[in-house]
C-alpha positions in Angstrom: -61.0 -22.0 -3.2 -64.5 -22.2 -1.6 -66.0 -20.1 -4.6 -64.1 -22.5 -7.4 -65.5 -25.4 -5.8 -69.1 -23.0 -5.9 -68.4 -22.7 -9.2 -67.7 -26.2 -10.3 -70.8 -27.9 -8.6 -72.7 -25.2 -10.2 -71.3 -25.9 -13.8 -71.2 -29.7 -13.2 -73.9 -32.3 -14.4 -75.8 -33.7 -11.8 -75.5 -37.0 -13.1 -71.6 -37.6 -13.0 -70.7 -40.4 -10.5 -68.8 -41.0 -8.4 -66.3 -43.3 -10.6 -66.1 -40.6 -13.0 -65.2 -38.0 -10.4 -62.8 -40.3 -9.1 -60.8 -40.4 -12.6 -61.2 -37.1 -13.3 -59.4 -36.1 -10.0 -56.5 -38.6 -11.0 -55.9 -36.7 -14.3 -56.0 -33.2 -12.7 -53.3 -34.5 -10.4 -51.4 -36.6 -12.8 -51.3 -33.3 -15.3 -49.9 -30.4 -12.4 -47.4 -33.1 -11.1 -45.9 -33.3 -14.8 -46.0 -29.6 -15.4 -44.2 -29.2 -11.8 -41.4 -31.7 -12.3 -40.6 -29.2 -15.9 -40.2 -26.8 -14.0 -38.1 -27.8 -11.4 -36.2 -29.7 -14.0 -35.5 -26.6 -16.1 -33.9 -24.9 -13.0 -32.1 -27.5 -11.5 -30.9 -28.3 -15.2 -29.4 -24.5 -15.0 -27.9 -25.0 -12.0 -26.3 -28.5 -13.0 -24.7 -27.0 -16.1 -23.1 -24.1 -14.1 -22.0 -26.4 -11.8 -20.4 -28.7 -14.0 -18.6 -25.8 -15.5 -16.6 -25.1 -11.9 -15.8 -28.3 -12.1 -18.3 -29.7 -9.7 -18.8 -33.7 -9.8 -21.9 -34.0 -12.4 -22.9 -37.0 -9.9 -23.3 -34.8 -7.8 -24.7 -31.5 -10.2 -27.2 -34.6 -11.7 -28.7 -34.5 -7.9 -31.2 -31.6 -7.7 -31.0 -31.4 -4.2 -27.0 -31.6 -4.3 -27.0 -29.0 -6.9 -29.2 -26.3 -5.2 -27.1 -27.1 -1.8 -23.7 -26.4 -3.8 -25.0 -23.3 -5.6 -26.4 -22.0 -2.3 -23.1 -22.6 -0.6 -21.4 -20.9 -3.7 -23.6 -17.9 -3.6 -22.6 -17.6 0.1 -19.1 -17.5 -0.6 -18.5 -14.8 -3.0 -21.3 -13.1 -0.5 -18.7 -13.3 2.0 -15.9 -12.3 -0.2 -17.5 -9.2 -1.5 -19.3 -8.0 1.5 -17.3 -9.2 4.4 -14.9 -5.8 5.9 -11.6 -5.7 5.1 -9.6 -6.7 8.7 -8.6 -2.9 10.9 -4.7 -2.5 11.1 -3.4 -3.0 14.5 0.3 -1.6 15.7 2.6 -2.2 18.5 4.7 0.2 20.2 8.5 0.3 21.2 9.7 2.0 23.2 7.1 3.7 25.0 3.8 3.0 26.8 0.7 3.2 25.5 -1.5 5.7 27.3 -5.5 5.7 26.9 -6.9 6.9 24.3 -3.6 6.2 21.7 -1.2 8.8 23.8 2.2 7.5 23.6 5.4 9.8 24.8 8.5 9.4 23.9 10.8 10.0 27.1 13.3 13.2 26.9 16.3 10.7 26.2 14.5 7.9 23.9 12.3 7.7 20.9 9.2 5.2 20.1 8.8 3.7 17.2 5.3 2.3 16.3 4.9 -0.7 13.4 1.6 -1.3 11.9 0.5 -4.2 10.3 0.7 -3.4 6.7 4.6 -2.5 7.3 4.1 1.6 7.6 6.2 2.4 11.2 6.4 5.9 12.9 9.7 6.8 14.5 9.1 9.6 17.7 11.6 11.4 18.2 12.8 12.0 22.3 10.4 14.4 24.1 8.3 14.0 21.1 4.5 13.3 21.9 1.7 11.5 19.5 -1.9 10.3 20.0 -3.1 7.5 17.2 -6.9 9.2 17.2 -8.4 6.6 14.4 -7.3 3.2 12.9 -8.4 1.6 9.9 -8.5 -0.7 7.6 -7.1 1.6 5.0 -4.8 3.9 7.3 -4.6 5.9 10.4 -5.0 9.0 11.6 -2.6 10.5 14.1 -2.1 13.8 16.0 1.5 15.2 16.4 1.0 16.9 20.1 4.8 18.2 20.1 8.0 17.5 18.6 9.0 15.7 15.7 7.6 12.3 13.7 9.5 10.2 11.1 6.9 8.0 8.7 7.3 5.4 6.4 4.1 4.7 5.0 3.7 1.7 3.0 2.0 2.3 -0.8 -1.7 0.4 -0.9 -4.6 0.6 -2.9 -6.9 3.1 -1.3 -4.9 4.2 2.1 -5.9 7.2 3.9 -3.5 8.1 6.3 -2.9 11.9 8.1 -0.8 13.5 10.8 -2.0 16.3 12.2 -0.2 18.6 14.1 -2.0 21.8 15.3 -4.6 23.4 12.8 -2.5 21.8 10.0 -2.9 18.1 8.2 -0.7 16.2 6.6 -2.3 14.0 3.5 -0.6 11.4 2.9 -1.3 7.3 0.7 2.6 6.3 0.7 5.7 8.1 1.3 8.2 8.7 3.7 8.6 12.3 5.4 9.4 13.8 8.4 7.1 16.1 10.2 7.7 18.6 13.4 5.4 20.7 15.1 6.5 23.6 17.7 3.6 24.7 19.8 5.4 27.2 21.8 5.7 29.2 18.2 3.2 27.0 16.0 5.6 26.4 13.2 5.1 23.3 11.4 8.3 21.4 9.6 7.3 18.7 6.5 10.4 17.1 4.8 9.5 15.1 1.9 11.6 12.3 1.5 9.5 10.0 -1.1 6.5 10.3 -2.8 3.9 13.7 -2.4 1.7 15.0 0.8 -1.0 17.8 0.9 -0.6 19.9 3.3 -3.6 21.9 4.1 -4.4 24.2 6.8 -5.3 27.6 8.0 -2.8 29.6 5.6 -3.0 26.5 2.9 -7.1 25.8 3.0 -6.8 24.8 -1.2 -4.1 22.5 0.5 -0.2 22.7 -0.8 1.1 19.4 -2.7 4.8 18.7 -1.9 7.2 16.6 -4.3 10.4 14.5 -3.4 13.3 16.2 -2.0 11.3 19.3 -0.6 10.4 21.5 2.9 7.5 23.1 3.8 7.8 25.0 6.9 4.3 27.4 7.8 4.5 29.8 10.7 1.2 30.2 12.3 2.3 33.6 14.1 3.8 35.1 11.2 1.1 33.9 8.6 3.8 32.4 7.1 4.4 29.5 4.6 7.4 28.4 2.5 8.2 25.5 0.3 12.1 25.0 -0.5 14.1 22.5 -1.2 15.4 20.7 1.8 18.5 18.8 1.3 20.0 22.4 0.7 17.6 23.7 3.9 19.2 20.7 6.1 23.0 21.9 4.3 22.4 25.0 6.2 21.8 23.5 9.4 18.5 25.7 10.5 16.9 25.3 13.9 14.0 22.8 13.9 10.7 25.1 13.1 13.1 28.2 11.5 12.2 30.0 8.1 13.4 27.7 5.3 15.0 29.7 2.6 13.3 32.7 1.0 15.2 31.9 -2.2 13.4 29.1 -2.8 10.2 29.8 -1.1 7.5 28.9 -3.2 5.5 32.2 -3.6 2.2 30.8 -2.7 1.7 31.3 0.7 1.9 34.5 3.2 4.6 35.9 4.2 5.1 37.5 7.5 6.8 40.9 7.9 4.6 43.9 8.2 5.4 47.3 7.2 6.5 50.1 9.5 4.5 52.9 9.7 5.9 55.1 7.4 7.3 52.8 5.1 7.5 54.0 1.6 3.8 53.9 -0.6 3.7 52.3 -4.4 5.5 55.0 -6.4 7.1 57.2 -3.5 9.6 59.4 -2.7 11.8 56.1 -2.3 12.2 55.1 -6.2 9.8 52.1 -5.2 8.0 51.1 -8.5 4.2 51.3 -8.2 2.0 49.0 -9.6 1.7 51.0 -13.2 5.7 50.0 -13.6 5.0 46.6 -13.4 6.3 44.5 -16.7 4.1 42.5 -18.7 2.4 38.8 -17.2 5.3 36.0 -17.5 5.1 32.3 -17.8 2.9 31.1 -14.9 4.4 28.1 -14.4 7.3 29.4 -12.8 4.9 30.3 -10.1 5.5 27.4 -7.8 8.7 26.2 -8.5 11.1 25.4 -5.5 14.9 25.6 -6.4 17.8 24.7 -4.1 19.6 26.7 -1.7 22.8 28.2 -3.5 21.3 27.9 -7.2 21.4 30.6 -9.2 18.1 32.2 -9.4 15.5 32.5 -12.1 16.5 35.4 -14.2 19.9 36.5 -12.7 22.7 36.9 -15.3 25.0 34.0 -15.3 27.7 34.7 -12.8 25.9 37.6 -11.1 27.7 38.4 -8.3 27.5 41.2 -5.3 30.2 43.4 -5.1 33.1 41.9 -3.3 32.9 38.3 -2.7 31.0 36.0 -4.7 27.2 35.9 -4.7 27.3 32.3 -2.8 29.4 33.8 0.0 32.8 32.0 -1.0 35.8 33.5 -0.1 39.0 34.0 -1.8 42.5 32.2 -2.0 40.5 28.9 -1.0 39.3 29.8 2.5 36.5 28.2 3.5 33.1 29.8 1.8 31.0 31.4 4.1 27.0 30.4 3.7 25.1 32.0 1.5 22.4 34.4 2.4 19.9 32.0 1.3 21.5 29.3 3.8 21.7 32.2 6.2 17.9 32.9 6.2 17.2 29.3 6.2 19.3 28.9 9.8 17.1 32.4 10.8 20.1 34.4 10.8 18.6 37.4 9.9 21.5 40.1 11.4 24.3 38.8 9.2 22.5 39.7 5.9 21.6 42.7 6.9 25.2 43.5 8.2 26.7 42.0 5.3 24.4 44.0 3.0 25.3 47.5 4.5 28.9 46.9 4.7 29.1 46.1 1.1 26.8 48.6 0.4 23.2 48.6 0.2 23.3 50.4 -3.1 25.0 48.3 -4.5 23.4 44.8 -3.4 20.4 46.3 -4.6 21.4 47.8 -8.1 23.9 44.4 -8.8 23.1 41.7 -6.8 21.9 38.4 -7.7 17.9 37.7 -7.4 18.9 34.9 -5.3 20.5 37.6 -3.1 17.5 40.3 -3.7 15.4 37.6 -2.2 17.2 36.8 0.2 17.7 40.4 1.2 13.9 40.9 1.4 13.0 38.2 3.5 15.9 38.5 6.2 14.6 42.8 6.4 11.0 41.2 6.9 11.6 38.5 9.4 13.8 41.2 11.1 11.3 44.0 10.7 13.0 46.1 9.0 10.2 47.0 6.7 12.1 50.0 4.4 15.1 47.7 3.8 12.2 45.0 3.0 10.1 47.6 0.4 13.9 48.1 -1.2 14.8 44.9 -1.9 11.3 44.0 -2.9 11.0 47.2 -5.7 14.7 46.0 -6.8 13.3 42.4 -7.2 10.3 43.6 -9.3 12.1 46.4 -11.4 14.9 44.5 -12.3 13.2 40.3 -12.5 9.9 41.5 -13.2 9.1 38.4 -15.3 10.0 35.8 -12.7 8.0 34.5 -10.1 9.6 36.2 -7.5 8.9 39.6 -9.7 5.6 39.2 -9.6 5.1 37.8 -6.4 7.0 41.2 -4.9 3.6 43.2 -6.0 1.5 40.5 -3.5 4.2 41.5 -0.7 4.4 45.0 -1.1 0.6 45.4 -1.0 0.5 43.8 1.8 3.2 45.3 3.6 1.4 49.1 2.9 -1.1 47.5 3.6 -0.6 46.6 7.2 1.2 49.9 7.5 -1.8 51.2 7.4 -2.8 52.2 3.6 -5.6 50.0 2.8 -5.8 52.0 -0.5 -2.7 51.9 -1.5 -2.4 48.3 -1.3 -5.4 47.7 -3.3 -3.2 49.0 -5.8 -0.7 46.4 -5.6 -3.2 44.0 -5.0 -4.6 44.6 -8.4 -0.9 44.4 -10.4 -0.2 41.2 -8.9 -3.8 39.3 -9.9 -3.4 41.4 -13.2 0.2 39.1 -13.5 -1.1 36.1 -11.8 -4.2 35.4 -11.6 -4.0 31.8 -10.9 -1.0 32.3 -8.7 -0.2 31.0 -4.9 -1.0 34.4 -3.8 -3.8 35.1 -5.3 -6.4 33.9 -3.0 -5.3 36.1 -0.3 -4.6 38.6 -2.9 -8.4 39.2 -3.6 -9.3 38.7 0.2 -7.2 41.4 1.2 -8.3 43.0 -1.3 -12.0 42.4 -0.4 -11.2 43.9 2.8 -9.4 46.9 1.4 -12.1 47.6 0.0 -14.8 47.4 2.4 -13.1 49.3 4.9 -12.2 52.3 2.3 -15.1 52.5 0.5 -17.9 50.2 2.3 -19.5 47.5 2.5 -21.4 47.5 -1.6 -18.2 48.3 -2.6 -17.1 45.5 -1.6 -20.1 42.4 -2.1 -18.8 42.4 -5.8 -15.6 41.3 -4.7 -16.9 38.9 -1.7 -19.3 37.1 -4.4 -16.1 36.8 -6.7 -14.2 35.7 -3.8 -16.4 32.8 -2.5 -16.7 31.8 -5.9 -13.0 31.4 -7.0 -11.6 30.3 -3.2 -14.9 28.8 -1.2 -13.3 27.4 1.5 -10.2 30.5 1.5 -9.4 31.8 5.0 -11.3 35.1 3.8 -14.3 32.8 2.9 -16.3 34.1 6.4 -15.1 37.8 5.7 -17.1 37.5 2.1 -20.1 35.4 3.6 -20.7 38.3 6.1 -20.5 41.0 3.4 -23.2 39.0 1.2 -25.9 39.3 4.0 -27.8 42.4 3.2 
């Protein structure tokens, strides 16, 4: 300002008085007050007019001051609105205190039930333990220490909630489902009542998405995980944390049962098919499919039948019907199918029976370790259902079952049949792990980096995922 006014007495007459100055002044001012009061006109006219259109007195929205006061006060509004958090969910507990840290116990001859705000409620079953780790606006997360859990969760735009029991998680936005976790024999239970859940954990890192009306049940031990259907499952009456039905296991998932030494190799001496027998790729979307307990299976003749008594177990002239194998595995008894099988002749069973029955067969030898009635039933299933998912899936578990036998070779074999069938099958992630391992122990660690590359690639975050980072350091 000092240089202006330098400026202005340099550029200025020497003569002008001081009357002159005086009016000169006067117009300067006169002229920036008009050009102000435009400017302050324009923008309080905008804010009038938008006013006026919420329906805002125009007594008021005439009134500059009024008008910026009620825009400003707008503006804070929908600030709040928009920015302000949604409120957390809070939940009381019945039936049970409320240790620190969320820990609530359910005593050995009571439940607890806990009722959050939004309406979702978790029933505990007696003896059964859970800790509510995090609570949000959207959801919870809880952790299942032991026992079993009963949810209800009430369907809302964006809710996150999980239960987590062990090294497993339960996904879940709304649904109802029951959950169980053993930790004596870490088998996890999930019975899907409404809706879908992921389940994802060690032996289901892609995660495994369960519909209405099914059962997954994962055995940590065995490396073990199953999807069936489990109205039929609960028909059967298994113990809580059992094998659900092999019959309608979803082949996606491992399997327990290793081989014993000795067991019969792809193509032996045993009339076990080898990989080279293996029938052309079928449909893969019967890969996942879960069918109920007592159905007939996918490929068996209509009215296939074991020798004797009917393939479902029924017995004649109106006696009660005895379980089916299928139910039998489900309840983990194991002994009776085998029994069964040998007294009506293994032969037989194999050459005749049912795929439901074949299956069946298969999974009560492996859960009962009786790995050359297991490699049997499995070369049956394959040679004579090579087209189902089951069929194909037997290549997976007979690789794996000469593989752990110790005939990492071998198995590659099989390993290679069942990703040549189903490459974007359930088992084909630990397929090509196992593989990848195979591999490196038979021929080496190059041998085996193309593999480890494809595997990281295809299954990042698999359960072989460290084996393959390991053999990509040089």
């Amino acid at each position: 300002m000092s240089r202006l006014a330098d400026i202005a007495r340099e550029g200025i007459p020497a003569d002008v008085d001081a009357a002159h100055d005086a009016a000169e002044r006067a117009r300067f001012v006169e002229a920036v007050s008009r050009g102000a009061a435009r400017r302050r006109g324009g923008a309080w006219g905008r804010i009038a007019s938008w006013l006026r259109a919420l329906g805002v007195s125009t007594a008021l929205a005439d009134r500059p001051r009024w008008a910026l006061a009620l825009a400003g006060a707008a503006a804070l509004a929908v600030a709040l609105v928009v920015l302000w958090p949604a409120r957390r969910l809070d939940y009381a507990v019945e039936g049970a205190p409320v240790a620190p840290g969320g820990y609530i116990s359910a005593a050995a001859g009571d439940g607890a039930r806990l009722s959050f705000t939004d309406g979702t409620t978790v029933a505990l079953s007696p003896g059964s333990a859970l800790r509510v780790a995090e609570v949000e606006a959207t959801g919870a997360r809880m952790l299942l220490e032991h026992g079993r859990a009963s949810l209800r969760v009430t369907p809302r735009p964006k809710a996150r909630w999980s239960v987590e029991a062990g090294p497993f998680a339960v996904l879940v936005t709304g649904t109802a489902f029951d959950v169980s976790w053993t930790r004596g024999d870490g088998t996890l239970r999930v019975d899907l009542h409404e809706g879908s859940v992921t389940v994802r954990g060690p032996l289901a890192p892609d995660g495994l998405p369960l519909r209405a009306g099914q059962r997954l049940v994962a055995r940590m031990h065995e490396g073990d995980v199953q999807i069936s259907s489990a109205d039929a499952a609960s028909a059967a009456g298994p113990a809580q944390g059992g094998p659900s039905s092999a019959q309608a296991a979803q082949p996606g998932a491992a399997q327990p049962g290793p081989a014993q030494p000795g067991a019969a190799q792809p193509g032996g001496d045993d009339g076990a098919a080898g990989p080279g027998d293996a029938a052309e790729p079928g449909a893969e979307g019967d890969a996942g499919a879960a069918r109920p307990e007592g159905s007939r299976a996918e490929g068996s003749p209509a009215g296939a039948a074991a020798d004797g008594a009917a393939a479902d177990g029924a017995a004649a002239d109106g006696a009660v019907a005895a379980p089916s194998w299928s139910k039998r595995v489900a309840a983990g008894d194991f002994g009776s199918v085998l029994a069964e099988a040998e007294q009506r002749g293994l032969g037989g069973v194999l050459e005749r029976g049912s795929l439901d029955d074949l299956v069946a067969l298969a999974d009560a030898a492996r859960y009962a370790r009786r790995g050359d009635v297991a490699q049997r039933a499995l070369t049956a299933t394959r040679k004579r259902f090579p087209g189902t998912s089951h069929g194909k899936a037997a290549a997976f578990l007979l690789g794996r079952m000469v593989d752990d036998g110790g005939s990492p070779g071998a198995a590659v074999a099989w390993y290679d049949a069942y990703l040549a069938e189903s490459p974007g099958g359930p088992f084909a992630a630990e397929a090509l792990g196992r593989k990848m391992v195979a591999v490196e122990r038979t021929s080496g660690r190059a041998a085996a980096r193309p593999l480890a590359e494809l595997y990281l690639k295809r299954h990042p975050r698999g359960a072989h995922a460290p084996v393959a980072r390991d053999l990509m350091k040089p």
